[in-house]
GUTORSE-615319 format. One line per field, with one value per atom (N, C-alpha, C, O): x, y, z; chain; atom name. Coordinates in nm, 3 decimals. Layout:
BEGIN
X <- (X;...)
Y <- (Y;...)
Z <- (Z;...)
c <- (A;...)
a <- (CA;...)
//
This chain:
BEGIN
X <- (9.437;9.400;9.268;9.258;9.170;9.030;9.090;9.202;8.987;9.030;8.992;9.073;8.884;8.868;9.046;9.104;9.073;9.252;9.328;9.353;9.360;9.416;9.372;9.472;9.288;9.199;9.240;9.267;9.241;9.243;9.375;9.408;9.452;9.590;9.639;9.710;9.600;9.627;9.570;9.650;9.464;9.422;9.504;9.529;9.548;9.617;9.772;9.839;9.802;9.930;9.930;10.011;9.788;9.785;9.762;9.772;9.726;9.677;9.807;9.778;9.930;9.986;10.038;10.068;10.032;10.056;9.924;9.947;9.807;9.679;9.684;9.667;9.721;9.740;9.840;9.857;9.902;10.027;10.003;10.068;9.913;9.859;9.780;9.781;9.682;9.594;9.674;9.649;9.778;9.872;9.923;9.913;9.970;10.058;9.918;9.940;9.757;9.674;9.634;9.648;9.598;9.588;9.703;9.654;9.868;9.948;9.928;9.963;9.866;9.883;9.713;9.676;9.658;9.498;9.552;9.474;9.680;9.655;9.739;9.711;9.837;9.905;9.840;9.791;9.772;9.669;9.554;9.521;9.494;9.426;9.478;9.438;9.594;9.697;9.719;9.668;9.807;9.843;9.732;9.748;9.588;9.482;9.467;9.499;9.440;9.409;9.514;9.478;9.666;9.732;9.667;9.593;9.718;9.627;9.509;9.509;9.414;9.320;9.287;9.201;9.372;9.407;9.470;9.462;9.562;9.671;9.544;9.557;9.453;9.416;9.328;9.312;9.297;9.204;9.288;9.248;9.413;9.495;9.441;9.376;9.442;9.395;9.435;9.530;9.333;9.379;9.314;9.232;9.393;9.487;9.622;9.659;9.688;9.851;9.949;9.983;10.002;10.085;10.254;10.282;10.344;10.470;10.563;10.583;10.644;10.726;10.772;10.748;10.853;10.908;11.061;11.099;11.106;11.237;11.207;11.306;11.091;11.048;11.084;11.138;11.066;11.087;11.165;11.114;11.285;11.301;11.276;11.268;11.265;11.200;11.361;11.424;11.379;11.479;11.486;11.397;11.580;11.585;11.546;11.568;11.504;11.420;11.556;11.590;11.642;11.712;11.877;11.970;11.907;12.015;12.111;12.073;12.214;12.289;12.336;12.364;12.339;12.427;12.388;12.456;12.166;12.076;12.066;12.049;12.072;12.058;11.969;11.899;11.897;11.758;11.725;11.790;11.646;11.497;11.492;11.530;11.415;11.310;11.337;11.420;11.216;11.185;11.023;10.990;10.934;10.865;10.822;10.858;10.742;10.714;10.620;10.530;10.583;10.454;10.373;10.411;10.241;10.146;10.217;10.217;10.292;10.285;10.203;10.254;10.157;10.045;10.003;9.999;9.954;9.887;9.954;9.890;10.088;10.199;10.204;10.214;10.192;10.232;10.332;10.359;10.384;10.421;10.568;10.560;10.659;10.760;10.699;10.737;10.608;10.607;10.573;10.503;10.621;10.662;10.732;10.711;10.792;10.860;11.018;11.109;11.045;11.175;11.191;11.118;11.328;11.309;11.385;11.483;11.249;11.272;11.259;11.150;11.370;11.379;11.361;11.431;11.252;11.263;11.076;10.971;11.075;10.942;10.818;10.734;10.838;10.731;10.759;10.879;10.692;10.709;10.612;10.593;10.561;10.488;10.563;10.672;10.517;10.668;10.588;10.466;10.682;10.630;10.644;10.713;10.557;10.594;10.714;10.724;10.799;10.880;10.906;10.926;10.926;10.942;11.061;11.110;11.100;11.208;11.203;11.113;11.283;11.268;11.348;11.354;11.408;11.481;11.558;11.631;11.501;11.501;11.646;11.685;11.728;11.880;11.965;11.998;11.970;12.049;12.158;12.159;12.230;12.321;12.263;12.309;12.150;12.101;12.122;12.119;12.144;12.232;12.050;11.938;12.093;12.020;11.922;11.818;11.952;11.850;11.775;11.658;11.781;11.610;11.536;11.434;11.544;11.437;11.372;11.398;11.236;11.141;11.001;10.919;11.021;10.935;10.814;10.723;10.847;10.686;10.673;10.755;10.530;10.470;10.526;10.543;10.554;10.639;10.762;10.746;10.853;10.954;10.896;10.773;10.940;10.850;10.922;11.024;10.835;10.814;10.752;10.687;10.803;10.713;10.615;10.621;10.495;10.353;10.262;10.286;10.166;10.068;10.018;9.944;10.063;9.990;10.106;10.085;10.209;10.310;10.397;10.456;10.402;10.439;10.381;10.259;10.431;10.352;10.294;10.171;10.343;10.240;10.188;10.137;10.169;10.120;10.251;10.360;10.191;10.302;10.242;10.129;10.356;10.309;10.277;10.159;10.350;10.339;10.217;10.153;10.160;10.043;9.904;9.804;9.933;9.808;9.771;9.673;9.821;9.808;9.900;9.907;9.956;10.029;9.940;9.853;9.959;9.899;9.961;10.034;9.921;9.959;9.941;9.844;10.052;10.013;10.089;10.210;10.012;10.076;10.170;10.169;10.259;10.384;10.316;10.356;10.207;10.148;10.071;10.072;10.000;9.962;10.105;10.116;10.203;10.273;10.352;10.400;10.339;10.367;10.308;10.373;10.184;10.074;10.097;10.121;10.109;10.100;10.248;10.266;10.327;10.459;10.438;10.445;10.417;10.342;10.275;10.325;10.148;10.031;10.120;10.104;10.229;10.296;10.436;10.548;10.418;10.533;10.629;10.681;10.711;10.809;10.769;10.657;10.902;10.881;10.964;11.009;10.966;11.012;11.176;11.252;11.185;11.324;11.429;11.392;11.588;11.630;11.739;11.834;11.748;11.826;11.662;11.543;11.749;11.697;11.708;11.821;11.605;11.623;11.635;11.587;11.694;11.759;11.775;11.834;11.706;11.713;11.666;11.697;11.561;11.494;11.348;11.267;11.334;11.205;11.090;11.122;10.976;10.875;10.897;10.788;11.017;11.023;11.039;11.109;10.996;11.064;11.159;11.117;11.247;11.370;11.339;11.411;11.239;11.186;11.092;11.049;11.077;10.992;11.082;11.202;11.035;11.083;11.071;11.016;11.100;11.078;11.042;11.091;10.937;10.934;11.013;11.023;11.115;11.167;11.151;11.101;11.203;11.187;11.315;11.339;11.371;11.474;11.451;11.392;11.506;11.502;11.538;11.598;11.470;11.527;11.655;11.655;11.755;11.889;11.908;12.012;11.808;11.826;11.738;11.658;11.735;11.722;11.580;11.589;11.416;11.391;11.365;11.283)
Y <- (18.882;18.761;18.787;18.894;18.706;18.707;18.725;18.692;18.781;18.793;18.650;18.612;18.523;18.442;18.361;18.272;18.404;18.298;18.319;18.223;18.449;18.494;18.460;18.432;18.459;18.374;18.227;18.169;18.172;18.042;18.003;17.887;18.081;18.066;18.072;17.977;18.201;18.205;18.052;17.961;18.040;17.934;17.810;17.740;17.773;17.690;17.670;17.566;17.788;17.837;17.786;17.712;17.868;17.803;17.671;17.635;17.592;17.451;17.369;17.311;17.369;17.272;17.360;17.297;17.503;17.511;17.517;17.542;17.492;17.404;17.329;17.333;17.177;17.096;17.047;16.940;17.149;17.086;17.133;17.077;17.239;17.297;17.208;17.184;17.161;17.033;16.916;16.853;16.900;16.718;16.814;16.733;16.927;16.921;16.953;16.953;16.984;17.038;16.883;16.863;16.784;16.649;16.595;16.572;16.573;16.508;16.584;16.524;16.727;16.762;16.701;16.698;16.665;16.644;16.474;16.413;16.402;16.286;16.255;16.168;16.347;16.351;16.406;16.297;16.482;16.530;16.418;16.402;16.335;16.210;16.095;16.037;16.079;15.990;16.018;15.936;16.151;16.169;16.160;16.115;16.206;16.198;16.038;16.007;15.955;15.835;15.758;15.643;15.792;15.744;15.798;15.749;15.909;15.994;15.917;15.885;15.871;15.827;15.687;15.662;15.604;15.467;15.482;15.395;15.591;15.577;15.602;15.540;15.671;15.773;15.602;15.557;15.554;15.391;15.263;15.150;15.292;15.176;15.095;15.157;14.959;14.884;14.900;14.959;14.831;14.861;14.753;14.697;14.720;14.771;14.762;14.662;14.868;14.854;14.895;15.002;14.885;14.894;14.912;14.855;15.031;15.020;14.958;14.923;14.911;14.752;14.788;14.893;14.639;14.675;14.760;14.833;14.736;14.821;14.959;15.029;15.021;15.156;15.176;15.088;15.311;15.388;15.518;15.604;15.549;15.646;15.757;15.748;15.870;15.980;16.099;16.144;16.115;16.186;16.337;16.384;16.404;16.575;16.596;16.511;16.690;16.680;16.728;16.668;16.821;16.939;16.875;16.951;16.723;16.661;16.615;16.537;16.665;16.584;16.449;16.396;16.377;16.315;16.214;16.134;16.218;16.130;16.138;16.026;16.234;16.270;16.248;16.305;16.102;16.049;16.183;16.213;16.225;16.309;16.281;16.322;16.172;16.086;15.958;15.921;15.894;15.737;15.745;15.808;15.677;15.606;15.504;15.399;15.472;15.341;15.285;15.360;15.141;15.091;15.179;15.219;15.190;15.323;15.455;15.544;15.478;15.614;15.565;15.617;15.531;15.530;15.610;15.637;15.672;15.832;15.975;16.078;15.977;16.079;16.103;16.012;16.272;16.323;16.429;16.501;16.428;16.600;16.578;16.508;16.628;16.627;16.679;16.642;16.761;16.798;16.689;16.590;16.713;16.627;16.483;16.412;16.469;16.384;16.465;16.406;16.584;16.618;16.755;16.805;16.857;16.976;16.988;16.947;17.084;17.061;17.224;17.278;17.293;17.434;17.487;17.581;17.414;17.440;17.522;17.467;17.575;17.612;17.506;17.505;17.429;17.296;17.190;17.160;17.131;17.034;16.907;16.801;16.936;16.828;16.757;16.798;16.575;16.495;16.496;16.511;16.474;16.529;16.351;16.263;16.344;16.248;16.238;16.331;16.151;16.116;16.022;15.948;15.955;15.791;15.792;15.897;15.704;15.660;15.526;15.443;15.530;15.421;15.277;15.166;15.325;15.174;15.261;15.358;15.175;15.205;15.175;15.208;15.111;15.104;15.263;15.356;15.222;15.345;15.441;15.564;15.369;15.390;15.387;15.336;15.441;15.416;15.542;15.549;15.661;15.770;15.853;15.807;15.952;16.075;16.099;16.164;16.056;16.039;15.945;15.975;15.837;15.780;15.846;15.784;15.970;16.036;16.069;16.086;16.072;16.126;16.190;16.132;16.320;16.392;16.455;16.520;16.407;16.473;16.341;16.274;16.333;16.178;16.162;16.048;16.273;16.266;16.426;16.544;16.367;16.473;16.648;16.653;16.733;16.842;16.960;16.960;17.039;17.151;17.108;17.008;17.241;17.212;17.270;17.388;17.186;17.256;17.143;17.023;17.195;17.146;17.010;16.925;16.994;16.869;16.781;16.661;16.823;16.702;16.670;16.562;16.757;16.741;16.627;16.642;16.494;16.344;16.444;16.446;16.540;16.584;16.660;16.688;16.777;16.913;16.964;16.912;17.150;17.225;17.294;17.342;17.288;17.422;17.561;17.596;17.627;17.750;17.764;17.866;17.665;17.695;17.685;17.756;17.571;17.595;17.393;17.353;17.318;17.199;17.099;16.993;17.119;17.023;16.930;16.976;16.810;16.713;16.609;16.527;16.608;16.514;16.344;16.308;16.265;16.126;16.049;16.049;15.937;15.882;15.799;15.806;15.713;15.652;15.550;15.540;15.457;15.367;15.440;15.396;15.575;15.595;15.605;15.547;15.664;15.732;15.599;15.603;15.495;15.359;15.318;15.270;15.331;15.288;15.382;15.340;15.506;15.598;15.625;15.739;15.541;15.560;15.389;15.391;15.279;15.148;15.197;15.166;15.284;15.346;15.354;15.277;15.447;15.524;15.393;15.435;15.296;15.245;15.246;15.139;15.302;15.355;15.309;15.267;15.322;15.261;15.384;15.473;15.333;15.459;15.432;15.335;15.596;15.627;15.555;15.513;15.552;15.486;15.623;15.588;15.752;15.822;15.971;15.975;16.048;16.234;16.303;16.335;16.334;16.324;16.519;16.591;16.562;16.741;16.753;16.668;16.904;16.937;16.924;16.993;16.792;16.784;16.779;16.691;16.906;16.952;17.036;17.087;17.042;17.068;17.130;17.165;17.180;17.276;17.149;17.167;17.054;16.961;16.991;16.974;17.019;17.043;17.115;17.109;17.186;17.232;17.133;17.167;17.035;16.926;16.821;16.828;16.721;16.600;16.519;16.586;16.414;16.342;16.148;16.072;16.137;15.949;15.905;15.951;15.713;15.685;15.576;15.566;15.439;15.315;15.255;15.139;15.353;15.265;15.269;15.363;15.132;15.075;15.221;15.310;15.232;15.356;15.299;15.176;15.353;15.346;15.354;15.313;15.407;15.455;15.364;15.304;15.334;15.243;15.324;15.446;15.261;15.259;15.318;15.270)
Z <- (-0.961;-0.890;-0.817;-0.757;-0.817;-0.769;-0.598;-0.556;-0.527;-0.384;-0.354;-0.269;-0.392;-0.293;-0.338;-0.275;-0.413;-0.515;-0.373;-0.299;-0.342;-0.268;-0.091;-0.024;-0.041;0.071;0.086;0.192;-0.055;-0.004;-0.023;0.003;-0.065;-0.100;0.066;0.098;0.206;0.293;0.349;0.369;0.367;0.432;0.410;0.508;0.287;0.233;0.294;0.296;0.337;0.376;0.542;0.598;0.608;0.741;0.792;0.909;0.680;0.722;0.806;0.910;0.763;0.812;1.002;1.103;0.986;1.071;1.199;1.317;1.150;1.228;1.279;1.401;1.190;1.234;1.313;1.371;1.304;1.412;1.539;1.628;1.579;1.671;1.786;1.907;1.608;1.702;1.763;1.865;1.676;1.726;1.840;1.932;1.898;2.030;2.138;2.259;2.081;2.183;2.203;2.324;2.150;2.103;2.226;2.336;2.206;2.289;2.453;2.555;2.455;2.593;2.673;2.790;2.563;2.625;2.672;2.745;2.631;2.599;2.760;2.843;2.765;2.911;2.959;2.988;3.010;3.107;3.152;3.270;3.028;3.094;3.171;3.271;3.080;3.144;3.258;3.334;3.342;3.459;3.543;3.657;3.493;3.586;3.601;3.715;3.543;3.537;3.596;3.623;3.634;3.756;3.879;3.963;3.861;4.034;4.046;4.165;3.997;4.028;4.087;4.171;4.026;4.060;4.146;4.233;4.167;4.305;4.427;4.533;4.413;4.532;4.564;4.677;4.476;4.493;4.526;4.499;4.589;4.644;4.733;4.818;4.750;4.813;5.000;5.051;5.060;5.227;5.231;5.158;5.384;5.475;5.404;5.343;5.417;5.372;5.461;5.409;5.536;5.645;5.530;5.425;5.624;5.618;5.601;5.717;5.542;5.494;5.690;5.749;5.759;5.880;5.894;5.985;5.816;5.755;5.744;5.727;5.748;5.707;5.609;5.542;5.561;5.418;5.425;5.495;5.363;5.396;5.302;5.179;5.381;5.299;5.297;5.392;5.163;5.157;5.112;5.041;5.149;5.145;4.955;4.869;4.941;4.772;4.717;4.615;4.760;4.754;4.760;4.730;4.804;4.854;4.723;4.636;4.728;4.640;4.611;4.504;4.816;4.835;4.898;4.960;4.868;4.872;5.055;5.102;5.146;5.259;5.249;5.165;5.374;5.429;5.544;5.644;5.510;5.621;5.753;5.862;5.687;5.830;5.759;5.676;5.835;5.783;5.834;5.935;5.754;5.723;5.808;5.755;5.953;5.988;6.009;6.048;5.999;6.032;6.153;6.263;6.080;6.159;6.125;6.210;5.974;5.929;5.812;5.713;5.796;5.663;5.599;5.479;5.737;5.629;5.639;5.615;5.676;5.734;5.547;5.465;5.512;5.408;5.403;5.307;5.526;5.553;5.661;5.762;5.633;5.748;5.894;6.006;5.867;6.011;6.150;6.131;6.265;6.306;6.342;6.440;6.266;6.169;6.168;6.226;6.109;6.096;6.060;5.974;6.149;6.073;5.904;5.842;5.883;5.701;5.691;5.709;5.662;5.686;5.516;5.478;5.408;5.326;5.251;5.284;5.213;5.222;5.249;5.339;5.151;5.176;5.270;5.274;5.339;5.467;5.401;5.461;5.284;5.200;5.158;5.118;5.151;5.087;4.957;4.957;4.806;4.701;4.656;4.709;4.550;4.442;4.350;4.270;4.344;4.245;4.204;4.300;4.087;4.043;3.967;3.926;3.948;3.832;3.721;3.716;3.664;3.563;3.628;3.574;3.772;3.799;3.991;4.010;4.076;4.220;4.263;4.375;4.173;4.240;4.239;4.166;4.350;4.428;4.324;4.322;4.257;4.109;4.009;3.906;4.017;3.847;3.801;3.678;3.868;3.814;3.776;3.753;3.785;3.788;3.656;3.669;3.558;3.409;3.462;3.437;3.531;3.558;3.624;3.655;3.669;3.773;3.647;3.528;3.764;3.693;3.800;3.871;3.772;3.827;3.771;3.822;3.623;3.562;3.476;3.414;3.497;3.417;3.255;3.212;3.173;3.117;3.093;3.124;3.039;2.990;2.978;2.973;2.975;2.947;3.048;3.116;3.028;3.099;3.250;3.279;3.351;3.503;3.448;3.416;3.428;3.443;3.509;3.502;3.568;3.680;3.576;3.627;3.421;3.413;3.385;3.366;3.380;3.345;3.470;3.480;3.555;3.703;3.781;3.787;3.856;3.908;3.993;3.979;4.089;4.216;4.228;4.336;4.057;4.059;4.066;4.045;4.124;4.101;4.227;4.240;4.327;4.451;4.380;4.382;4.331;4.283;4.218;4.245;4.121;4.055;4.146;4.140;4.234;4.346;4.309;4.371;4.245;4.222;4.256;4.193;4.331;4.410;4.492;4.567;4.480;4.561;4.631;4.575;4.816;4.877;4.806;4.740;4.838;4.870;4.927;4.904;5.044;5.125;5.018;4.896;5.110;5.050;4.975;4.859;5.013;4.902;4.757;4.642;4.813;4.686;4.616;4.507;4.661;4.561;4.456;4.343;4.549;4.492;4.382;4.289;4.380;4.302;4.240;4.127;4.241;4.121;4.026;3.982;4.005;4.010;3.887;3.764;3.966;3.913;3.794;3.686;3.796;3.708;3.606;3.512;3.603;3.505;3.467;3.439;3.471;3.448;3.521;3.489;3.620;3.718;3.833;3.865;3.918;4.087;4.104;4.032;4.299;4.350;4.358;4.354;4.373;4.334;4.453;4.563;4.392;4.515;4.537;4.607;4.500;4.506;4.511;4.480;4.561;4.516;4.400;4.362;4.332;4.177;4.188;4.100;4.286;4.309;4.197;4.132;4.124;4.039;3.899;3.802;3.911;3.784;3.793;3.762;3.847;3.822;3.916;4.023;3.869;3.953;4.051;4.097;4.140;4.277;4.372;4.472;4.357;4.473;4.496;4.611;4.507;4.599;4.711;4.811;4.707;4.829;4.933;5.043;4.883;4.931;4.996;4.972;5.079;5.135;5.009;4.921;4.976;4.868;4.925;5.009;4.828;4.887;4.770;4.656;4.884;4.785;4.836;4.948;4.740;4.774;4.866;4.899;4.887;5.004;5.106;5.160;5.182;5.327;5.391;5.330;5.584;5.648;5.688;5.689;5.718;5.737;5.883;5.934;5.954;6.095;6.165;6.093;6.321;6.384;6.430;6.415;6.496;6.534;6.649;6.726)
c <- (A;A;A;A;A;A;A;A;A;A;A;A;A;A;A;A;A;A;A;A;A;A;A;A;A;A;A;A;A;A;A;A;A;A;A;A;A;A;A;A;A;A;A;A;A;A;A;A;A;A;A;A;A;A;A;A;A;A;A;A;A;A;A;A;A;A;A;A;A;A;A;A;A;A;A;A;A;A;A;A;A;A;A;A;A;A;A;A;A;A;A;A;A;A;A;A;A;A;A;A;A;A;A;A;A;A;A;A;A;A;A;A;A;A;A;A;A;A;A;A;A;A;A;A;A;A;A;A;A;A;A;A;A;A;A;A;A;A;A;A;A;A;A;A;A;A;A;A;A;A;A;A;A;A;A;A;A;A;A;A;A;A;A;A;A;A;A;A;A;A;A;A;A;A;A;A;A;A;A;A;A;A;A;A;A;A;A;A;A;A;A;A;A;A;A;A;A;A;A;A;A;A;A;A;A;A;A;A;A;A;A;A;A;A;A;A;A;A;A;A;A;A;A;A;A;A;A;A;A;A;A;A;A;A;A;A;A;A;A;A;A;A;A;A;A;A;A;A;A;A;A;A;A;A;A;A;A;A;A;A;A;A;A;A;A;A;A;A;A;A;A;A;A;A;A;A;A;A;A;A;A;A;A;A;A;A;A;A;A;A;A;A;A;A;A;A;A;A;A;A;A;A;A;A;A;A;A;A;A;A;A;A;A;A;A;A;A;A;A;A;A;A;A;A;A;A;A;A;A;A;A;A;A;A;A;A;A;A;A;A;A;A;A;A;A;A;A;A;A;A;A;A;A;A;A;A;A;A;A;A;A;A;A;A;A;A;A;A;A;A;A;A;A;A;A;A;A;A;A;A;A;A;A;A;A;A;A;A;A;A;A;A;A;A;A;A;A;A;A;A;A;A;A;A;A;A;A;A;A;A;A;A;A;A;A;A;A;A;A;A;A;A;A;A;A;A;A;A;A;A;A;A;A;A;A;A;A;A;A;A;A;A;A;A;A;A;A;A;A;A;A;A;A;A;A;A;A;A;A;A;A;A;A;A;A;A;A;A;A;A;A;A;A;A;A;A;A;A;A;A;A;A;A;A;A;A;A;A;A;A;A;A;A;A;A;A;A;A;A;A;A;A;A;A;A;A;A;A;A;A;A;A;A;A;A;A;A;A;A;A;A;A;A;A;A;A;A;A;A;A;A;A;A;A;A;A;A;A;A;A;A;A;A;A;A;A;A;A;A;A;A;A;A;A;A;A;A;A;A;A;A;A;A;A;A;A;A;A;A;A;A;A;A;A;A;A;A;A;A;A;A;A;A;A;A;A;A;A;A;A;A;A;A;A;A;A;A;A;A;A;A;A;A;A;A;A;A;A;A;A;A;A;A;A;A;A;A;A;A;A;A;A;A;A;A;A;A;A;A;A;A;A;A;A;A;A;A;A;A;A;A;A;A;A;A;A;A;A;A;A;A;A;A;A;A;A;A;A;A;A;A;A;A;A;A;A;A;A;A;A;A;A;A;A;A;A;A;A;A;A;A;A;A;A;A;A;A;A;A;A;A;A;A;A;A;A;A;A;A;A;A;A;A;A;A;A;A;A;A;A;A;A;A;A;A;A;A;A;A;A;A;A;A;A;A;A;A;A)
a <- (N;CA;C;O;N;CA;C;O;N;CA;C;O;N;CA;C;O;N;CA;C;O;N;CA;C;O;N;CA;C;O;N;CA;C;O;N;CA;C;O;N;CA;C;O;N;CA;C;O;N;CA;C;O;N;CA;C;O;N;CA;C;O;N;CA;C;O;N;CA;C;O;N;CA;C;O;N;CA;C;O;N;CA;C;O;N;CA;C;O;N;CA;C;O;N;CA;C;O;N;CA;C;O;N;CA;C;O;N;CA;C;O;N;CA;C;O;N;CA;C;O;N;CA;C;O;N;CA;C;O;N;CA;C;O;N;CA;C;O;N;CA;C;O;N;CA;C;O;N;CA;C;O;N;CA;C;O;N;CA;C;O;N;CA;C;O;N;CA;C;O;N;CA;C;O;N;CA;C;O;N;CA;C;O;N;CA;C;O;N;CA;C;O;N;CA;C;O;N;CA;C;O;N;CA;C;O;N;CA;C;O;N;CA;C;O;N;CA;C;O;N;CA;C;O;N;CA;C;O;N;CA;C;O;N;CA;C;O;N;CA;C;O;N;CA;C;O;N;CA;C;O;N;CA;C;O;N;CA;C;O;N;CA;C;O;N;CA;C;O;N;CA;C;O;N;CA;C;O;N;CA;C;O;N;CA;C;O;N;CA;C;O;N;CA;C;O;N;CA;C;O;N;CA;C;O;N;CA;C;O;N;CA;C;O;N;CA;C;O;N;CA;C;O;N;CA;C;O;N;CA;C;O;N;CA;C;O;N;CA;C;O;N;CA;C;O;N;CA;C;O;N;CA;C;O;N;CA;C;O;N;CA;C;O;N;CA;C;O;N;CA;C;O;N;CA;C;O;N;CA;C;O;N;CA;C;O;N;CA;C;O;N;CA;C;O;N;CA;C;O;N;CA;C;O;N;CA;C;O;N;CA;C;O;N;CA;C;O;N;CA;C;O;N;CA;C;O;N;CA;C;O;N;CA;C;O;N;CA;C;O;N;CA;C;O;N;CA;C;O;N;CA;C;O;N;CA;C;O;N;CA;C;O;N;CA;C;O;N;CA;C;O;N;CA;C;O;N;CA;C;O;N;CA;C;O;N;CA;C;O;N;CA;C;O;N;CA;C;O;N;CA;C;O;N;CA;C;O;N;CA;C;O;N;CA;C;O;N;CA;C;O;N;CA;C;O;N;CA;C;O;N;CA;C;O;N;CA;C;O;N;CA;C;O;N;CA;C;O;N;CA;C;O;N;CA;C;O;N;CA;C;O;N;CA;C;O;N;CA;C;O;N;CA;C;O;N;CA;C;O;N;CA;C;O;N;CA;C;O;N;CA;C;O;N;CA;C;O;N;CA;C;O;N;CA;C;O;N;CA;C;O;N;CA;C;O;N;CA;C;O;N;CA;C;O;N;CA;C;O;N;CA;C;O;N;CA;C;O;N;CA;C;O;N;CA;C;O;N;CA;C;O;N;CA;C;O;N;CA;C;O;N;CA;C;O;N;CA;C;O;N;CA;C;O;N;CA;C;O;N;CA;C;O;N;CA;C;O;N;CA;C;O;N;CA;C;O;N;CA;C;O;N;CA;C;O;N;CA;C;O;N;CA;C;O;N;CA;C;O;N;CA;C;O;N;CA;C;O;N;CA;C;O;N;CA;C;O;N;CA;C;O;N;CA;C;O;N;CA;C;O;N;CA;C;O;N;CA;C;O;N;CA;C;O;N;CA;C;O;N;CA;C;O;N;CA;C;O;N;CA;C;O;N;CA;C;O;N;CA;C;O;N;CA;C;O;N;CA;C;O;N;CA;C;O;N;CA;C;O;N;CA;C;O;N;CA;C;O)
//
């Protein structure tokens, strides 16, 4: 057999596994624009936006049993962080991003959604980054609105503990009323 027979016989051999290389480097370039292009629109939310009067409550990331934090009130606008606000004895005091596919309280634990899509925790499929990698990113409760909107999803009405990204170490924003008085 001529050596180029044999050459192109390999090459021939590697092609399909090329291209399949390119379609998953292709789908991760395609979520990586995507997630940027929410973050980006979120970080460009319209103002003035004030607190619903009901507040918001912000719930434990880590909770089974959807345990509210704190709350959320008109003139917390730009509050990202438990601190002062509530003790959060968990490494992060950052409230993290999370959305779901449907904000009722029972919509059961498969609508969370903590990475813009399905996947692995990595800093590009994660809505808020990844603490550990060094890409975690704050956002107030409207961006996280808007960025939740961006992606199709609203905010969660439960603690989506356990699916994903290290939030559980985080406070979490969600779309329910605060429960506690004023």
């Amino acid at each position: 057999t001529p050596p180029f027979a044999t050459t192109a016989l390999a090459i021939t051999a590697a092609l399909p596994l090329a291209a399949a290389a390119l379609a998953l480097t292709a789908a991760a370039l395609a979520l990586t624009t995507a997630v940027a292009l929410a973050i980006a629109t979120a970080a460009m939310a319209p103002s003035p936006y004030t607190i619903p009067e009901a507040g918001v409550a912000i719930m434990e990331g880590n909770s089974k049993t959807n345990d509210v934090l704190f709350c959320l009130w008109p003139g917390d606008e730009n509050v990202t962080s438990s601190i002062g606000k509530a003790d959060w004895p968990r490494p992060d005091t950052n409230i993290a991003a999370q959305c779901c596919t449907s904000s009722e309280p029972g919509a059961g634990r498969n609508a969370c959604r903590r990475r813009a899509a399905q996947g692995t925790d990595t800093a590009v499929s994660c809505i808020a980054g990844v603490r550990s990698a060094g890409t975690f990113t704050t956002f107030t409760f409207r961006e996280t609105e808007q960025l939740c909107a961006n992606l199709d999803l609203e905010l969660c009405g439960q603690s989506c503990y356990g699916k994903g990204c290290w939030y559980n170490n985080n406070p979490v924003y969600s779309g329910l009323e605060c429960p506690f008085s004023r």
